[in-house]
C-alpha positions as CSV (number, residue, x, y, z in Angstrom):
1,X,0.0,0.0,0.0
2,X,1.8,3.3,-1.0
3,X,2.0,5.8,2.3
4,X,2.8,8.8,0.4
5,X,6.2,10.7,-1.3
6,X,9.9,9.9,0.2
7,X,11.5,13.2,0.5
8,X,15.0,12.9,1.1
9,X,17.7,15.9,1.4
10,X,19.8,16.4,-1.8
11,X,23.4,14.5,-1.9
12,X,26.3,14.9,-3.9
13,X,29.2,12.3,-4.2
14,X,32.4,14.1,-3.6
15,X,34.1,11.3,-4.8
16,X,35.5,11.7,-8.0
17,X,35.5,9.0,-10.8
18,X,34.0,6.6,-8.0
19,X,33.3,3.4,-10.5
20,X,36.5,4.0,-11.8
21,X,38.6,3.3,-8.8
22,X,42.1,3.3,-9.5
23,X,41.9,6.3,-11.7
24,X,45.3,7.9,-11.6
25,X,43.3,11.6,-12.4
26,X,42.7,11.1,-8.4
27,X,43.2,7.8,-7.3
28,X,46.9,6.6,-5.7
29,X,48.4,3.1,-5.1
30,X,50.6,1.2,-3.0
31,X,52.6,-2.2,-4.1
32,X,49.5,-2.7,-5.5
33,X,48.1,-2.4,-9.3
34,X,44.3,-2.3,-10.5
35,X,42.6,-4.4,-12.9
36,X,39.8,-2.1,-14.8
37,X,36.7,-3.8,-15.2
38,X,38.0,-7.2,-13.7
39,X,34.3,-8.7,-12.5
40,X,30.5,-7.4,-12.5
41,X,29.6,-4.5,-10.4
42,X,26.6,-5.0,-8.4
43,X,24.4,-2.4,-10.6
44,X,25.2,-5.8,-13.0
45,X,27.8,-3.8,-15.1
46,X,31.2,-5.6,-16.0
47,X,32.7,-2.4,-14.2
48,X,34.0,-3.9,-11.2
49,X,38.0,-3.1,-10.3
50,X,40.7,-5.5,-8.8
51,X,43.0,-4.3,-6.6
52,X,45.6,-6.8,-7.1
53,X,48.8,-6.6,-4.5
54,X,52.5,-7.0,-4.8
55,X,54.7,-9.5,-3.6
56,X,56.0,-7.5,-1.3
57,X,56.0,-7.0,2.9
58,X,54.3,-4.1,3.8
59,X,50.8,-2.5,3.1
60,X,49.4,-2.1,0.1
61,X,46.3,0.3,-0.6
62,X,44.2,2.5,-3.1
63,X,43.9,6.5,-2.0
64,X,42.0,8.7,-2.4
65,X,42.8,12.3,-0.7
66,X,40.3,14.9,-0.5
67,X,40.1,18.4,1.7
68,X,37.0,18.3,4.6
69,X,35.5,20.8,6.4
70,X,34.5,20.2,10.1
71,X,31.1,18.4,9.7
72,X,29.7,15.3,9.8
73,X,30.6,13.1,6.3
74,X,29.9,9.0,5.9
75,X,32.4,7.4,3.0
76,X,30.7,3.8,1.0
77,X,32.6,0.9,-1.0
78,X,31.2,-2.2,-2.2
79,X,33.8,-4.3,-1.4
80,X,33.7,-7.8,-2.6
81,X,36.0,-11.2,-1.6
82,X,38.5,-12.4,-4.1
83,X,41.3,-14.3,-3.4
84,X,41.6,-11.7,-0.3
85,X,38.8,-11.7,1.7
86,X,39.2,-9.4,4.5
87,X,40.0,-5.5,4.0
88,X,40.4,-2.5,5.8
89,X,38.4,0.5,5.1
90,X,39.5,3.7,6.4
91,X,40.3,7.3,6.5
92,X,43.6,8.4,8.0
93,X,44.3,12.3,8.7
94,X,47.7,12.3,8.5
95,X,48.2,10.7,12.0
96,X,46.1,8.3,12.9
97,X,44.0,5.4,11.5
98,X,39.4,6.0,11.6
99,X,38.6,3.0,10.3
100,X,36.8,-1.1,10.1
101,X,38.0,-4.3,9.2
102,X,35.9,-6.2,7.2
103,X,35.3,-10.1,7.1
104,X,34.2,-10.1,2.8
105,X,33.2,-13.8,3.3
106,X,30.8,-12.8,6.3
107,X,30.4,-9.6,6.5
108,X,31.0,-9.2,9.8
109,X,32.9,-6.2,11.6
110,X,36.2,-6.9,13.4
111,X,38.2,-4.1,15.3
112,X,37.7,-0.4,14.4
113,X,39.5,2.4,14.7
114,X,37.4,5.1,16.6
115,X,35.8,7.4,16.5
116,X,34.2,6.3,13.3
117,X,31.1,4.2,13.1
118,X,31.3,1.4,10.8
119,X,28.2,-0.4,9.1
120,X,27.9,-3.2,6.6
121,X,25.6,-4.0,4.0
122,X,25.0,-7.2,2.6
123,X,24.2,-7.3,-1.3
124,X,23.7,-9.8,-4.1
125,X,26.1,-11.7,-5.8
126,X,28.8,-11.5,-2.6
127,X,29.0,-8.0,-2.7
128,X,29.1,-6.0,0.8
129,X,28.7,-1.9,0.9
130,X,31.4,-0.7,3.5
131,X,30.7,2.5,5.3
132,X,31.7,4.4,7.7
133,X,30.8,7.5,9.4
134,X,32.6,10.3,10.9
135,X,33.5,13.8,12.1
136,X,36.7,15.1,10.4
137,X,38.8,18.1,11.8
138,X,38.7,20.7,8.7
139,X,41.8,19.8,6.6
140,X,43.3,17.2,4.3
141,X,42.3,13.4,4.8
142,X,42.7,9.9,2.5
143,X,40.6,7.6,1.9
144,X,42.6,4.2,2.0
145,X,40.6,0.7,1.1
146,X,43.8,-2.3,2.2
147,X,43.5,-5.5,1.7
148,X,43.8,-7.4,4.7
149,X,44.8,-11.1,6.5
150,X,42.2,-11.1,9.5
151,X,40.0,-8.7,10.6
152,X,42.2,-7.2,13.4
153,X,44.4,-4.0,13.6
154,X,47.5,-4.8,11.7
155,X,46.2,-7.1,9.7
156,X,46.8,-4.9,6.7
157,X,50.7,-5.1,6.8
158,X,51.6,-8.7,5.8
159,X,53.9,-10.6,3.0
160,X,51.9,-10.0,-0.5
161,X,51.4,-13.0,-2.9
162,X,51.0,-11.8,-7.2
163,X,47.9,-12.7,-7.9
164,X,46.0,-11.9,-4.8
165,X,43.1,-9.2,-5.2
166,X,39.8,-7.9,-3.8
167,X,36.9,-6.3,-6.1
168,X,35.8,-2.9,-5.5
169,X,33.3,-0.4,-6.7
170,X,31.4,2.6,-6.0
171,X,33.3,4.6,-4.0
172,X,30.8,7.7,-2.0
173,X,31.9,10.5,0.2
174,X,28.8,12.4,1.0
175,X,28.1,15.2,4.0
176,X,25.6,14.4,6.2
């Protein structure tokens, strides 16, 4: 039975060339490399990226860095297992780590680091939307998405294997 009209408050995604993660117009990497279009997205899209890591010790990561103001923002990936299947989602200020680990096979949370609030989505085909939500300081912050062993803190530095990736897609900064 329809109840009446949904009216939601405008939003803009902030995020620039966010089904295109990887993009080197905004996107950065470490001892990693992406693999465009590497799997279907979930809008059903062959549009899907690989982050693929290096066989190296270390982290590995995409970036993306982006100036905030002092208000209240939430960040979004669908994050999908591949032959990873935990990761790391996260903004870091330039000091310190705001952000959850994510079991891709589950979809359950594991440690956090505060003060951001971490939710997960479950969606079709494996697919999980990542999101977290916080309060930066006004200034210049990076998005970081890491593959990870485990679901604790740390678990994002760790000896690399070629080969091994993750599937992301849809990247969203919004306010509010």
């Amino acid at each position: 039975v329809p109840l009446g009209l949904l009216i939601e408050g405008a939003a803009t995604n902030l995020a620039l060339y966010s089904e295109q993660i990887g993009n080197a117009a905004v996107w950065g990497l470490n001892n990693a490399t992406i693999a465009a279009n590497a799997t279907t997205a979930p809008d059903g899209n062959a549009t899907a990226d690989a982050l693929v890591e290096a066989a190296t010790t270390g982290q590995r990561n995409v970036y993306y860095v982006m100036a905030l103001t002092a208000q209240a923002y939430t960040a979004s990936v669908f994050v999908k297992a591949g032959t990873r299947n935990s990761v790391l989602f996260n903004i870091y200020d330039g000091v310190a780590n705001h952000g959850v680990y994510v079991n891709l096979l589950t979809g359950a949370i594991g440690s956090t680091y505060a003060p951001v609030v971490g939710a997960v989505v479950a969606c079709p085909n494996g697919w999980f939307r990542v999101s977290i939500t916080f309060t930066p300081a006004a200034g210049t912050w990076s998005f970081d998405i890491y593959p990870t062993v485990g679901t604790s803190a740390g678990g994002e530095t760790y000896t690399g294997s070629v080969g091994n990736a993750l599937y992301l897609w849809g990247m969203q900064v919004e306010v509010g």
